[in-house]
N, C-alpha and C positions, 0 to 999 in steps of 0.2 A: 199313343204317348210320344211320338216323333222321334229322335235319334236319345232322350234321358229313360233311362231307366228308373224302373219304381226307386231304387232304392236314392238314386237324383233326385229325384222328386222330393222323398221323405227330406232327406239333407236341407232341403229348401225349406221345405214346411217351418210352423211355428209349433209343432210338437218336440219338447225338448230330448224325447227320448233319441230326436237322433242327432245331439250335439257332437262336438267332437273331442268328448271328457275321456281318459282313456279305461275309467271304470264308471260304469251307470253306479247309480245304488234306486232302493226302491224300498219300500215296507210291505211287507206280507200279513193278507189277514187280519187287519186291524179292524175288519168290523162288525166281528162277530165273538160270541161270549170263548176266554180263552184263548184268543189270537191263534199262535200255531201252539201251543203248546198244550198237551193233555196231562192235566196237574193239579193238586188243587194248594198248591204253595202261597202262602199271602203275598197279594201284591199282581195277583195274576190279570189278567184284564174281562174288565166286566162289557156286559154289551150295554155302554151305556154313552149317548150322545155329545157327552161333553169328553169323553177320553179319547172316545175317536177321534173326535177332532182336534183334542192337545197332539196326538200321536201325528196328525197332519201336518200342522202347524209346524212341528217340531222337523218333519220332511221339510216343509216349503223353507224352512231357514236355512237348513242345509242345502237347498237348493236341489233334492236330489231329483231322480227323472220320472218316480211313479210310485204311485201306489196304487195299489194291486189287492181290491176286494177279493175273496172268495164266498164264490154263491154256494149257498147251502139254506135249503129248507127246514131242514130237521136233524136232530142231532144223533150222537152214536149212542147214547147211554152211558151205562158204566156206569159211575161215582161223582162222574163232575157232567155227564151228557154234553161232551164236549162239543162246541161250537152249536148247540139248540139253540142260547139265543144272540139274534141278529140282525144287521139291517140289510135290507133288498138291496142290491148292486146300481142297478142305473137312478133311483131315486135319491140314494147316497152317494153316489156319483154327483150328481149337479151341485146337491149343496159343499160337497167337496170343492168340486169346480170353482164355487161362487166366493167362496173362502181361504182360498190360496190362489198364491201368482204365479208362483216356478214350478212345482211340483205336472209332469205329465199325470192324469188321473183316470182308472180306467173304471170299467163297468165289466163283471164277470155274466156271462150268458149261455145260460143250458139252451139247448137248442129246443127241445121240446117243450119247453114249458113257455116261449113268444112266437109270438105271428112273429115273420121278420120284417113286415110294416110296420110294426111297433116298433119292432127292434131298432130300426134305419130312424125312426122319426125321432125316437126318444134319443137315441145316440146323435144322430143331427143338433139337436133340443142341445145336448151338453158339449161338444163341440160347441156352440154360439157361447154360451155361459163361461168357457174356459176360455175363449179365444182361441181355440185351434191345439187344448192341450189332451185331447181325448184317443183313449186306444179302448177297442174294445177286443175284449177276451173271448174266444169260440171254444167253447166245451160243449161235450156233446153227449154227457150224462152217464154217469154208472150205478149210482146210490138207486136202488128200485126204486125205494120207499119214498126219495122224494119224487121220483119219475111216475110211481102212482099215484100221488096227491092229486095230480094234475088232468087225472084220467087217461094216462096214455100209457101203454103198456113199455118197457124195457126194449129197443129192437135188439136184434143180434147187431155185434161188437160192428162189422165192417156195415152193416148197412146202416147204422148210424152216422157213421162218417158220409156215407153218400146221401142222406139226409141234409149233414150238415153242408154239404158243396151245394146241395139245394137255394139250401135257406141265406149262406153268405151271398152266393149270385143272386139273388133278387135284393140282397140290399144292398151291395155293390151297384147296380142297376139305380134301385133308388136314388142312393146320394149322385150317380155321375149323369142318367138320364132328364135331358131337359122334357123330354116326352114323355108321354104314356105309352106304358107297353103292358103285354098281356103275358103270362107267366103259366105253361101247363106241361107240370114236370110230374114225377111218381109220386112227390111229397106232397109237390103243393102245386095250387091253382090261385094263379090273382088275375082279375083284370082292370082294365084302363090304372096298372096302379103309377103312383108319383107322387113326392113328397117334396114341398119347399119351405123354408128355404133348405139349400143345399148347405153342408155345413160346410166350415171354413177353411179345412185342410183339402188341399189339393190334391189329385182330383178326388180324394176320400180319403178320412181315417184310417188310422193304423191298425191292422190287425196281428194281434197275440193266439198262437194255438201250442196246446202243451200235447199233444198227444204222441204217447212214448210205445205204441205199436207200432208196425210197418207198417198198417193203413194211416197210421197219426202219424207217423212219422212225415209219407207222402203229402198227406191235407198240409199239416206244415207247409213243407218246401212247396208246393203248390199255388198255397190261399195267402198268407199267413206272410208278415214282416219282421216277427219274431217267434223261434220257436223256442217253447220253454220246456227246459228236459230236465227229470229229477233225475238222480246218481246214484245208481247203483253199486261203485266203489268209488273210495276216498282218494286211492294213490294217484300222484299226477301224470304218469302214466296211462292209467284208467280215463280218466279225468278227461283229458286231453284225448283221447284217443273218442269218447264220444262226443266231444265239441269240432273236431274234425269232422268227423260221419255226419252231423247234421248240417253243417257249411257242402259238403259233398253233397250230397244227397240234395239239394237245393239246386247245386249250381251242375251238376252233371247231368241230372234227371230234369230240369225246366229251367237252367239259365238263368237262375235268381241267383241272385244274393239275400242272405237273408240273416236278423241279428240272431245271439245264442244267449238264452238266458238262465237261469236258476236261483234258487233257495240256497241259504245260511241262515242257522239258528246261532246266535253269539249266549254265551257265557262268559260274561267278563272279570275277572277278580284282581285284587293286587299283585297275587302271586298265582303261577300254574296250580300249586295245591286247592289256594280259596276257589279257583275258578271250576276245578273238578269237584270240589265239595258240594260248592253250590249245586253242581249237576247230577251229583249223586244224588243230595237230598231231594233234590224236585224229582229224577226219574224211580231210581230204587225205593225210596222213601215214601213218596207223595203221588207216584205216578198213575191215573189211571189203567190199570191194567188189564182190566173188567173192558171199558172202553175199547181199547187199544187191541184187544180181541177181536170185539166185535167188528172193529174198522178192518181188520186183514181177513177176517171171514166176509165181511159183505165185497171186499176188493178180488176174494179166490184168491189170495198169498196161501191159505192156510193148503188148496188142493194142490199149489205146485210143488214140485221135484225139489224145494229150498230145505235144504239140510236144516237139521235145526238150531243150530248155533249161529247159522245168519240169518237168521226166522228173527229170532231169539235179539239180534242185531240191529235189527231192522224195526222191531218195536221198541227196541228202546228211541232210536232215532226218531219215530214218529210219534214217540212221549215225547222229546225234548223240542222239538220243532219240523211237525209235518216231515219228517225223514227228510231234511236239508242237510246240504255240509257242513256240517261238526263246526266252530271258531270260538274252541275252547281256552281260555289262557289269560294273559294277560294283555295288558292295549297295545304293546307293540307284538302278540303271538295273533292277535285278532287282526291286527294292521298288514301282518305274513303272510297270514292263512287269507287275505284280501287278494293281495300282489300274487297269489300261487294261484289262483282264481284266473286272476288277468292272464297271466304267461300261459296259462293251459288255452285261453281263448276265448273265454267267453266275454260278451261286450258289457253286460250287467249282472249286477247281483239284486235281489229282495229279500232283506232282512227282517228277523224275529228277534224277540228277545221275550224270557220267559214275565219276567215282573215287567212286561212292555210298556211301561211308562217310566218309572222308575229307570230300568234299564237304559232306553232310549237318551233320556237326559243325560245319564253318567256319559252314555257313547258321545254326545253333541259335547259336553264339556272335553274330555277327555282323551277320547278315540280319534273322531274326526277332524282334527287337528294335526294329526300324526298322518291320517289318510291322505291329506291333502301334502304335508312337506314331502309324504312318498312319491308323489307324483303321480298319485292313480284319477287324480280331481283335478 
């Protein structure tokens, strides 16, 4: 890479996510039944091809830097079998691509369930479609049940990740090797493999990894241009105290620099009151509970040492939106809880909204208007 570092390099690219805005924004989950929210409130989002793409659309106005698929084969059950149905990630990815200008657009990828020739050519394939606006997501699989669909058994936690360093380096390789080369590692085997064309970011695509273990933590700072960390407490203190640790852990442990990202679910009302109503009725009210169960049993939340009053916590938060930070209130407590985002450090957000269409519009009329006089845009 000569004397520019990766992260020069990204700055150069024509992928927006590494503009110099000093808050990202992004949409989470938009396409799949339910968004992030386990609920069954009118207005909730269906998994249906034309909302997805208003929900896009409504990104690409605002100019924001991503949106951000979540892969999911099958759903949790419960009452609303939250997120069953849905559209596959890099095949809704392109037509995403094909149909907005500004928005960076990603594609979410279990690792077990693609060849990573696939992976590299399809992702190639939409990078060319976007113009250079593609990041793809590496996960690396916890749900069994979709991980058995697929015939491949569940590995244990850290040998997944060394799976995944497998499967990124051969398509790393792909997009930047003008040659054929031969690939004989524990996971996998290819040979004479090469894909063209190379796609259009320099020297490759951006990679997203969210994994919140110290072996994900590591993969992150490692592989990864963006590590994406869910939050375990809300105070800024907290907060901030783990957007520091993953910029460390990057830059001490392998010399990178690397972005920090996360989840907000908005609740937006006139008033603090309406805003908390609102959220009472969808989580205590409406809330898949049955569901939401089921989700921290299959995650093993239910076997750890988690007291139960933050057990207890913790599914309300992933009734209200995939356990993201709370931006409960009103457009300028939503526009706060933005900026307290920023000064903790992290470079982007990816927002939810429960009625995500409905929602989304109020924010665009409304909200991000306010975002942008704060000077987060």
């Amino acid at each position: 890479m000569g004397a520019r570092s990766r992260t020069d390099q990204l700055r150069e690219a024509s992928n927006p996510l590494f503009n110099d805005r000093k808050l990202k924004l992004g949409t989470f989950c938009s396409n799949l039944s339910g968004g992030a929210t386990m609920a069954s409130i009118e207005g909730i989002l269906q998994a249906k091809w034309e909302s997805s793409l208003a929900l896009a659309r409504l990104a690409d106005e605002m100019t924001f830097e991503a949106i951000v698929p979540v892969g999911r084969w099958k759903g949790f059950g419960g009452t609303t079998n939250f997120n069953g149905e849905g559209f596959e990630c890099f095949t809704w990815a392109a037509a995403m691509s094909a149909l907005t200008r500004n928005c960076g657009v990603f594609a979410t990828s279990h690792v077990p369930t693609m060849h990573p020739v696939m992976a590299a050519k399809q992702a190639a394939t939409i990078d060319h479609i976007g113009g250079g606006r593609f990041t793809l997501n590496v996960v690396t699989g916890w749900y069994r049940p979709e991980i058995e669909m697929f015939g491949a058994p569940l590995l244990e936690h850290d040998t997944r990740y060394d799976m995944a360093v497998e499967w990124l380096e051969i398509i790393k390789r792909l997009w930047t090797s003008e040659d054929e080369f031969d690939f004989d590692g524990k996971f996998y085997q290819v040979k004479r493999a090469i894909i063209a064309p190379k796609p259009v970011q320099k020297p490759h695509p951006a990679i997203m990894s969210a994994g919140a273990s110290p072996k994900g933590r590591e993969f992150a700072a490692r592989h990864a241009d963006v590590n994406f960390i869910n939050l375990d407490a809300h105070d800024f203190e907290a907060v901030k105290a783990r957007v520091d640790a993953s910029r460390k852990t990057a830059w001490e442990e392998c010399k990178r620099e690397i972005q920090v990202w996360t989840n907000a679910y908005i609740f937006q009302g006139d008033s603090e009151a309406e805003a908390r109503a609102t959220y009472e009725d969808c989580v205590f009210k409406n809330g898949d509970w049955e569901g939401v169960e089921n989700l921290v049993n299959i995650m093993g939340l239910n076997s750890l040492s988690i007291p139960a009053p933050a057990l207890q916590t913790l599914k309300q938060h992933f009734i209200a939106g995939w356990a993201g930070y709370p931006l409960i209130g009103t457009k300028e407590q939503v526009v706060d809880g933005l900026a307290l985002l920023e000064r903790a450090g992290f470079d982007g957000i990816v927002l939810s909204w429960p009625r995500y269409l409905e929602d989304m519009r109020q924010f665009k009329a409304e909200t991000f208007p306010l975002v942008q006089q704060a000077g987060l845009r």
